[in-house]
VMD Tcl script that builds the backbone (N, CA, C; Angstrom):
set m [mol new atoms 360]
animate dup $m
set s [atomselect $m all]
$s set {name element resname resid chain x y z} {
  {N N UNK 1 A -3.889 1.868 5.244}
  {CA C UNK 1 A -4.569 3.027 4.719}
  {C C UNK 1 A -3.878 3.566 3.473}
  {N N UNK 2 A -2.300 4.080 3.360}
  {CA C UNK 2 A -1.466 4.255 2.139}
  {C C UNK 2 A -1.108 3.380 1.500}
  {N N UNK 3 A -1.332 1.924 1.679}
  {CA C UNK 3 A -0.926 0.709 1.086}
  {C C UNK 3 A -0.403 1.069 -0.436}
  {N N UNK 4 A 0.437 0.554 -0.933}
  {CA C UNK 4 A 0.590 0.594 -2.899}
  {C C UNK 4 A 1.122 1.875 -2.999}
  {N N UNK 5 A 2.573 1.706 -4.014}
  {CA C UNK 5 A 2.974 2.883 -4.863}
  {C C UNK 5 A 1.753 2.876 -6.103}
  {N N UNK 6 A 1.861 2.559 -6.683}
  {CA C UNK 6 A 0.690 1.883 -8.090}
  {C C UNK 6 A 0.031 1.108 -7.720}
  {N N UNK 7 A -1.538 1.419 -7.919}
  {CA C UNK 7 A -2.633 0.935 -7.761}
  {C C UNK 7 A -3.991 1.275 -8.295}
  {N N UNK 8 A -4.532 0.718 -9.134}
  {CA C UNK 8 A -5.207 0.583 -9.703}
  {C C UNK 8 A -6.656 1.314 -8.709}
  {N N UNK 9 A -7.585 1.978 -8.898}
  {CA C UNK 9 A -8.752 2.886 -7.982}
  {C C UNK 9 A -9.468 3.796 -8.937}
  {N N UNK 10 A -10.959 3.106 -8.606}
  {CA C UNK 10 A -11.633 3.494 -9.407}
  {C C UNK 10 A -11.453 3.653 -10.903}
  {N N UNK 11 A -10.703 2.739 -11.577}
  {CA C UNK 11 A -9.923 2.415 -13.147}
  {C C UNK 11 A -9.083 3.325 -13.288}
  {N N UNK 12 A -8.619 4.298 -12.593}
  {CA C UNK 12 A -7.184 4.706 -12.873}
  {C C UNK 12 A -5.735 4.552 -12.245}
  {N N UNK 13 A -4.926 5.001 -12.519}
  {CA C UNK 13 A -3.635 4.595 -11.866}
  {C C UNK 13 A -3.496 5.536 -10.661}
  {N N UNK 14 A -2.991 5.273 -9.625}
  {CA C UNK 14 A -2.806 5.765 -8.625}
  {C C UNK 14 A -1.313 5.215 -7.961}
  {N N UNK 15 A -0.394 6.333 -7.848}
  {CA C UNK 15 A 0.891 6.670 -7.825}
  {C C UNK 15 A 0.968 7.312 -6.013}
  {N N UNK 16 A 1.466 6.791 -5.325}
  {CA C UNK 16 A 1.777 7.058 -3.691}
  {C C UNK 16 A 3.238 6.994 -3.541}
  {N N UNK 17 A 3.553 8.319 -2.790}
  {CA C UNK 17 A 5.194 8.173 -2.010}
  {C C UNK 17 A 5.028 8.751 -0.895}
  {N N UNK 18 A 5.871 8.328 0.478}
  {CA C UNK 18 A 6.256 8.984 1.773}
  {C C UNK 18 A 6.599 9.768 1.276}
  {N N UNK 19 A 6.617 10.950 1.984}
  {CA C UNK 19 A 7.166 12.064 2.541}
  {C C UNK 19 A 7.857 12.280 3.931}
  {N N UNK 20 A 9.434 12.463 4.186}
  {CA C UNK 20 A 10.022 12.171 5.051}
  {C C UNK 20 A 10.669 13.906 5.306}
  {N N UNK 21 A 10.616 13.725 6.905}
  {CA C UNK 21 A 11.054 15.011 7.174}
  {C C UNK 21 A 12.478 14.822 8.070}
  {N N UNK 22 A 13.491 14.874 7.759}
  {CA C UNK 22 A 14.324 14.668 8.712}
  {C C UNK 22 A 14.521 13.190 8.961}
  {N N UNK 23 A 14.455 12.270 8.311}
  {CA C UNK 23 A 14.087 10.712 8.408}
  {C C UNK 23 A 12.685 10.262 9.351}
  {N N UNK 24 A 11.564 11.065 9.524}
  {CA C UNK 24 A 10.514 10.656 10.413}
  {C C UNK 24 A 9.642 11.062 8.921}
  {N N UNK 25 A 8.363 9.776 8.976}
  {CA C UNK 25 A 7.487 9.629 8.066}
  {C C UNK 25 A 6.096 10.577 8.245}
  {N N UNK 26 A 6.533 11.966 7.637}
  {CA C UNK 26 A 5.587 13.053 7.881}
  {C C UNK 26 A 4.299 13.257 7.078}
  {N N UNK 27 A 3.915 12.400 6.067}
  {CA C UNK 27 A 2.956 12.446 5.167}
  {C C UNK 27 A 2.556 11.218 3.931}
  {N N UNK 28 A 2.026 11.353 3.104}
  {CA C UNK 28 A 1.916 10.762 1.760}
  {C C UNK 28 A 1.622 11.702 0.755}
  {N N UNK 29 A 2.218 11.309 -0.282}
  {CA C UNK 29 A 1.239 12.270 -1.960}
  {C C UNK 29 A 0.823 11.515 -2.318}
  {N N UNK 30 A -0.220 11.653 -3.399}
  {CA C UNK 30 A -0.696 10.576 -4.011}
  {C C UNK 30 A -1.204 11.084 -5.307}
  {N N UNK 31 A -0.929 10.788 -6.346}
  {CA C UNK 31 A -1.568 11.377 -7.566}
  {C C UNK 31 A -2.414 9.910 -7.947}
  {N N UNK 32 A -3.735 10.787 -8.825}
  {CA C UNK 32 A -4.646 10.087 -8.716}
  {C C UNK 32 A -5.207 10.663 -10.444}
  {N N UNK 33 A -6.346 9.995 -10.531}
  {CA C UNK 33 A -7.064 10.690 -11.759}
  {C C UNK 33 A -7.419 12.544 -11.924}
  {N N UNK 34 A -7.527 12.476 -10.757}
  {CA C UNK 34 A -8.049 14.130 -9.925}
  {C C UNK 34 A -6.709 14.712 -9.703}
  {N N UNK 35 A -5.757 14.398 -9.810}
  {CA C UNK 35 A -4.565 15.025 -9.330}
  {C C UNK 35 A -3.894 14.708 -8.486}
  {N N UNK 36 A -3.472 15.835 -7.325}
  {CA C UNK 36 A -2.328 15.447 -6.252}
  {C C UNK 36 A -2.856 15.747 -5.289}
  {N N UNK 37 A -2.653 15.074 -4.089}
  {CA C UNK 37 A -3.171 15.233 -2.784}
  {C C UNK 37 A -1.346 15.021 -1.624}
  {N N UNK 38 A -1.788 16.132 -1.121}
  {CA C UNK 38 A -0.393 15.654 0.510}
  {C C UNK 38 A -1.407 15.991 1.558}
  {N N UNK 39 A -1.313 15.019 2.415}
  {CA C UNK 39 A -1.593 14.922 3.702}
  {C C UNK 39 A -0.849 14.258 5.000}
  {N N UNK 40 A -0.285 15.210 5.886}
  {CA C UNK 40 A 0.594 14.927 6.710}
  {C C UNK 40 A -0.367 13.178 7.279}
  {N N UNK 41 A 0.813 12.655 8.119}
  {CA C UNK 41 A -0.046 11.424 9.127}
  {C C UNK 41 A -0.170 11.984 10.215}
  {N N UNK 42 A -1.440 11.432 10.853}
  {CA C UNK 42 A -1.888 11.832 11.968}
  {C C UNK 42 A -0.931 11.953 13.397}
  {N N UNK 43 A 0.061 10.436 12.899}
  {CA C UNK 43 A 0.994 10.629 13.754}
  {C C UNK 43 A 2.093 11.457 13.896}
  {N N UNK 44 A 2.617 11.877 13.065}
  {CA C UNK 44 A 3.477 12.524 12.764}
  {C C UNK 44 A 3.012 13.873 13.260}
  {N N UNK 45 A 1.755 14.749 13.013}
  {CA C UNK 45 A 1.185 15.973 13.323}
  {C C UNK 45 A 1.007 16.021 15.297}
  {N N UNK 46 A 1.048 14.741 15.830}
  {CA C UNK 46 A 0.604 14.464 16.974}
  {C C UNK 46 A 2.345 14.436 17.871}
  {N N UNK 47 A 3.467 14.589 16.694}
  {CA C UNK 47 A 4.524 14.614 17.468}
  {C C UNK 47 A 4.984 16.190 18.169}
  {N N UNK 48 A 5.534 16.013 19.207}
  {CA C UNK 48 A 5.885 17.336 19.825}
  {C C UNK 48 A 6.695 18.190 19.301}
  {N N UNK 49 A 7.520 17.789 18.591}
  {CA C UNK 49 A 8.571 18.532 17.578}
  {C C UNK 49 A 8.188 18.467 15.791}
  {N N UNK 50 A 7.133 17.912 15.548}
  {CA C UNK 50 A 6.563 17.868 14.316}
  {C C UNK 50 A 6.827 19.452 13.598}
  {N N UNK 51 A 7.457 19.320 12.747}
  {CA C UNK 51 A 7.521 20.481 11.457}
  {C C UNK 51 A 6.854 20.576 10.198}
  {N N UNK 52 A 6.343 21.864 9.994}
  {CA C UNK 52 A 6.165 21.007 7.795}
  {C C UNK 52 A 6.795 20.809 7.310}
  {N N UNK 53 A 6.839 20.368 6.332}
  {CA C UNK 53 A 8.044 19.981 5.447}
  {C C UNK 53 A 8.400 21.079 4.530}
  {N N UNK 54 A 7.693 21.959 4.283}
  {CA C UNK 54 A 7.982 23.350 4.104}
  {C C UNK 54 A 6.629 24.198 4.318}
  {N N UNK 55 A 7.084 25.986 4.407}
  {CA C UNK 55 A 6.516 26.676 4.677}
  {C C UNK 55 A 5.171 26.987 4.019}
  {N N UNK 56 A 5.020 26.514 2.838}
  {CA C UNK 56 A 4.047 26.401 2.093}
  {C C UNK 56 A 2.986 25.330 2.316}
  {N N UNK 57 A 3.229 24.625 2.813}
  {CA C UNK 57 A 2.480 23.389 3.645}
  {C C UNK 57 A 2.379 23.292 5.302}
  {N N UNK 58 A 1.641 24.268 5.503}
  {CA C UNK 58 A 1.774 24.480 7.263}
  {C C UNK 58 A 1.399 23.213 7.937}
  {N N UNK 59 A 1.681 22.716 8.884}
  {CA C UNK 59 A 0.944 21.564 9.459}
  {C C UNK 59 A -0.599 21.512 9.646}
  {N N UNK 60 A -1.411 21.114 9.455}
  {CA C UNK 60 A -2.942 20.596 9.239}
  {C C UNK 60 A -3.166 19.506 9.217}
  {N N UNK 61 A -4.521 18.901 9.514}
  {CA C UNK 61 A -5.083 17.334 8.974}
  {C C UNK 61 A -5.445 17.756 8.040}
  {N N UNK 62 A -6.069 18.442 7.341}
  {CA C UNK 62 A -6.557 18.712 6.000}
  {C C UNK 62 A -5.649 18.430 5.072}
  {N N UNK 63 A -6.002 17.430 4.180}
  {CA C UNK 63 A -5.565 17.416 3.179}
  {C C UNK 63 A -5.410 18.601 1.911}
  {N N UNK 64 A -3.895 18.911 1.148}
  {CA C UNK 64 A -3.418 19.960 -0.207}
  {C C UNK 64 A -4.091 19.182 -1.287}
  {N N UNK 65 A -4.655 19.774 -1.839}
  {CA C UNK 65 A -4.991 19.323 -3.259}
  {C C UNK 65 A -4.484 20.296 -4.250}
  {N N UNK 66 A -4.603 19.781 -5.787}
  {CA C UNK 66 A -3.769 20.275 -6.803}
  {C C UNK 66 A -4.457 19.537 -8.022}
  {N N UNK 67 A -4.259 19.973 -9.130}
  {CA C UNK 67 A -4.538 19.629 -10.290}
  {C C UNK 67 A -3.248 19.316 -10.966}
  {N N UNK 68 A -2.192 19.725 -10.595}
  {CA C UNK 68 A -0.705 19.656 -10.984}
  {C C UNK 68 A 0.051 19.581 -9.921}
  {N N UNK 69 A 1.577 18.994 -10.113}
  {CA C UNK 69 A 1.687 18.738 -8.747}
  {C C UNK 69 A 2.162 19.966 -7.716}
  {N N UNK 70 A 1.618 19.724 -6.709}
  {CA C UNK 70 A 1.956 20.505 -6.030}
  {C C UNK 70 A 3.297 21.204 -6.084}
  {N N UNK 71 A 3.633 22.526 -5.790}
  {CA C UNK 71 A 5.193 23.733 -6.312}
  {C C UNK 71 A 6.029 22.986 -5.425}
  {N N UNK 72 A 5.848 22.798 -4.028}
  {CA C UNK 72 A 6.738 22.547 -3.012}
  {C C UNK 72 A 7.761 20.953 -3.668}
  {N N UNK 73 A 6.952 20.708 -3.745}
  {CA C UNK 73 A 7.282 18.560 -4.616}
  {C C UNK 73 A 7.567 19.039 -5.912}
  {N N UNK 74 A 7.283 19.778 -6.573}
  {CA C UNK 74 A 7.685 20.064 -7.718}
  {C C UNK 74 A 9.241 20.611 -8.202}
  {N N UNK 75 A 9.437 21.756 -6.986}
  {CA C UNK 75 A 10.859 22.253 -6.941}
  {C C UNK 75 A 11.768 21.511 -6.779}
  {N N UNK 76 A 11.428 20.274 -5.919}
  {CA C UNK 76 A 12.470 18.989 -5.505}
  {C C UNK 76 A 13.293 18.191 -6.892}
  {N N UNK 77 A 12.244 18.391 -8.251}
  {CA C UNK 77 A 12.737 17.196 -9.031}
  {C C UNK 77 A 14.082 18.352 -9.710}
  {N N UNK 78 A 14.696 17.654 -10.919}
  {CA C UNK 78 A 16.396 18.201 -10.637}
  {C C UNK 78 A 15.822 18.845 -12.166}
  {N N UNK 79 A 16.453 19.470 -12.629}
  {CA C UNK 79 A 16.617 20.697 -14.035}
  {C C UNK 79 A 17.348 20.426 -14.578}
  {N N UNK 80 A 17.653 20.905 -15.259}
  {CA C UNK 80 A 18.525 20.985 -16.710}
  {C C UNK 80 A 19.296 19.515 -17.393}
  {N N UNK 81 A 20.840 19.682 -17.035}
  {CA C UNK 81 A 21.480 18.285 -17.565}
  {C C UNK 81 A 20.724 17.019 -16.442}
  {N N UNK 82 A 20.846 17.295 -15.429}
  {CA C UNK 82 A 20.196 16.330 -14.357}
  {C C UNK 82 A 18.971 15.758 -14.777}
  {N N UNK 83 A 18.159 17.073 -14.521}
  {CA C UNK 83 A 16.808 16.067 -15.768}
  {C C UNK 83 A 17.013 15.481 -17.110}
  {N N UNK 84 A 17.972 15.468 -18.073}
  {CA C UNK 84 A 18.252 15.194 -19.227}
  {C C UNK 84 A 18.996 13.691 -18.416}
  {N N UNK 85 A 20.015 13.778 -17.566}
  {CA C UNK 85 A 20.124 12.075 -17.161}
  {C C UNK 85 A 19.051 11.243 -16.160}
  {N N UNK 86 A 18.149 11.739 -15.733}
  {CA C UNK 86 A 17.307 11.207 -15.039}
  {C C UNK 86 A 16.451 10.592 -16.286}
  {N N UNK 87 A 16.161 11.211 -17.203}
  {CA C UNK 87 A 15.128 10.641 -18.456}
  {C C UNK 87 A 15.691 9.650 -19.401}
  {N N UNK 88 A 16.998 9.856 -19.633}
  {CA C UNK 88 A 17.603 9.111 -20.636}
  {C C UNK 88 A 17.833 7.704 -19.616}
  {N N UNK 89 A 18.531 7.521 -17.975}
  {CA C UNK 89 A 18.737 6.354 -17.477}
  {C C UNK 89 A 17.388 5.699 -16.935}
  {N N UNK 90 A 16.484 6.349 -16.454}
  {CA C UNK 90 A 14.961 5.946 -16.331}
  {C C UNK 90 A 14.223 5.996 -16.986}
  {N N UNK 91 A 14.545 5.891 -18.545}
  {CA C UNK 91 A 13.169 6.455 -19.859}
  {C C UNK 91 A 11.690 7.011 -18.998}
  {N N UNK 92 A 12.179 7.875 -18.088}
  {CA C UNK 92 A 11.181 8.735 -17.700}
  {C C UNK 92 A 10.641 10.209 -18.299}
  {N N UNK 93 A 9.331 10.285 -18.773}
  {CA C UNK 93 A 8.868 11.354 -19.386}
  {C C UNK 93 A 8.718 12.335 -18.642}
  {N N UNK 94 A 9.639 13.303 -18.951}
  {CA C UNK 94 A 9.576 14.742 -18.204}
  {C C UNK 94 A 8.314 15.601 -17.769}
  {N N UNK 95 A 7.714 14.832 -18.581}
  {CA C UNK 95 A 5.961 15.619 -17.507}
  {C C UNK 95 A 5.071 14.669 -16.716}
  {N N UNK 96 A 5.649 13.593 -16.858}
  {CA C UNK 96 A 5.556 12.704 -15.515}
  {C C UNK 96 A 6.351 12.685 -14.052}
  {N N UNK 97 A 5.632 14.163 -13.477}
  {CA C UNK 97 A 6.359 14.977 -12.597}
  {C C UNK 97 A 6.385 13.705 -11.259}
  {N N UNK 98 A 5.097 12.941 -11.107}
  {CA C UNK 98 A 5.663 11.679 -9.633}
  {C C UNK 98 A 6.320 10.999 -10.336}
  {N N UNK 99 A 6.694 10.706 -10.870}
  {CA C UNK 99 A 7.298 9.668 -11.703}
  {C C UNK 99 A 9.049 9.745 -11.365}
  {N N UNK 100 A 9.274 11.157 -11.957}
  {CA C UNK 100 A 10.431 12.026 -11.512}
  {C C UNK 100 A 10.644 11.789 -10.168}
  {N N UNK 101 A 9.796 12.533 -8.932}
  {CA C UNK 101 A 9.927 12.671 -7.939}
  {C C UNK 101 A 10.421 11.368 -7.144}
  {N N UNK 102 A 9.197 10.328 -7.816}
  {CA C UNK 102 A 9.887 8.878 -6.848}
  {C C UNK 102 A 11.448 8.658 -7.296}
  {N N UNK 103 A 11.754 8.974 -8.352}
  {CA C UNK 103 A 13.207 8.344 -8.822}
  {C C UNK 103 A 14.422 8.775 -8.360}
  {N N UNK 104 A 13.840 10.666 -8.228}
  {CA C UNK 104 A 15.118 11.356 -8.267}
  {C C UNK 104 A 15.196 12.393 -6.832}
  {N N UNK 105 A 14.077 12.264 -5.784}
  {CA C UNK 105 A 14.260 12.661 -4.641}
  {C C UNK 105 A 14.442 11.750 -3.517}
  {N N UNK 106 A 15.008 10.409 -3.670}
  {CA C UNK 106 A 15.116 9.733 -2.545}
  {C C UNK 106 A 16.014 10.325 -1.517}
  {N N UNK 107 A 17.220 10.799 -1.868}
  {CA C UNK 107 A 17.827 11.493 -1.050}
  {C C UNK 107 A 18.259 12.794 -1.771}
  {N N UNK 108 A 17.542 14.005 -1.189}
  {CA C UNK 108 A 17.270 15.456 -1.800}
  {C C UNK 108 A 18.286 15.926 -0.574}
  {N N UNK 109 A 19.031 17.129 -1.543}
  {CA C UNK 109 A 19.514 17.984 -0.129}
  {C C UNK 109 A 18.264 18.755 0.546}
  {N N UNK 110 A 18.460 18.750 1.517}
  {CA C UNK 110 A 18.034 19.555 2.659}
  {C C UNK 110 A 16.961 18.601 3.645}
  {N N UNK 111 A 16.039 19.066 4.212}
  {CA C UNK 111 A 15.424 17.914 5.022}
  {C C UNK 111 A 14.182 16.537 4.854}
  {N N UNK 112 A 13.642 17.272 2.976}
  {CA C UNK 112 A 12.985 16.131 3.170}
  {C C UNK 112 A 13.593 15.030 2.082}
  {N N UNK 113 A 12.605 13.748 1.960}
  {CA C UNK 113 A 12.994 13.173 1.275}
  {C C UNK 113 A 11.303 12.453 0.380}
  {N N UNK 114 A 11.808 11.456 -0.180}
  {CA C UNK 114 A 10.104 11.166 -1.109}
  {C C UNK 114 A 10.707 9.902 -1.428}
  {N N UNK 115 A 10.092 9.125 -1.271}
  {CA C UNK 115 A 10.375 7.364 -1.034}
  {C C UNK 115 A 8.745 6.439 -1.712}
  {N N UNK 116 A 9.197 5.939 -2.758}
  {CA C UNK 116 A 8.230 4.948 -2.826}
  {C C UNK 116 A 7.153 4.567 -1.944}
  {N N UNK 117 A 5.874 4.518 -1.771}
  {CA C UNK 117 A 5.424 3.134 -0.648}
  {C C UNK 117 A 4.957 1.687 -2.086}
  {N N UNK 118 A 5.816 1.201 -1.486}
  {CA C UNK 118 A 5.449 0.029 -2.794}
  {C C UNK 118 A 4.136 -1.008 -2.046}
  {N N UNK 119 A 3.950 -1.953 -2.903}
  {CA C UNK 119 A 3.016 -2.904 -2.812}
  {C C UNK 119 A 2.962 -3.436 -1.597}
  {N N UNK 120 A 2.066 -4.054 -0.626}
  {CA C UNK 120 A 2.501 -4.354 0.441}
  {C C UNK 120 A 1.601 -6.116 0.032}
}
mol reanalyze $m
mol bondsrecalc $m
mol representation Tube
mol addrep $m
């Protein structure tokens, strides 16, 4: 169903990462032509100790939508000199906010994390 970090849909690029809560696989994002979408997994919402990944994202099946990326995923990527070495060692463009996120939140302090799903 989340198959592909990059993938080609409906002729545009389409960009997917886990969302990890505590090391358990609590969701996907996915930016798309339309923007950003998070939607927890079904399984994950079906666990007994299931959390959001923050307070701004309560647990739901309903999918977040956004035109930009969502604040919560957004706060994660790093500022100042950090973003200045994240761009210069990944020639990553600073308003290529998933772009950022896959590179530079694999391991974020605090509980979540944002992991590639690559090609399968």
């Amino acid at each position: 169903m989340w198959s592909g970090c990059n993938t080609e849909e409906e002729g545009g690029r389409m960009k997917r990462a886990g969302i990890y809560f505590r090391n358990d696989f609590a969701g996907v994002l996915v930016e798309d032509d339309n923007g950003y979408t998070f939607r927890y997994l079904h399984e994950y919402l079906m666990k007994e100790n299931a959390m959001p990944v923050s307070l701004t994202l309560p647990l739901t099946d309903k999918p977040y939508t956004s035109k930009v990326m969502i604040a919560f995923f957004d706060g994660l990527i790093p500022e100042g000199w950090l973003l200045n070495i994240a761009e210069q060692n990944w020639k990553i463009d600073r308003r290529d906010r998933m772009a950022l996120l896959l590179s530079c939140c694999k391991d974020c302090i605090g509980a979540v994390s944002v992991k590639p799903i690559e090609e399968q």
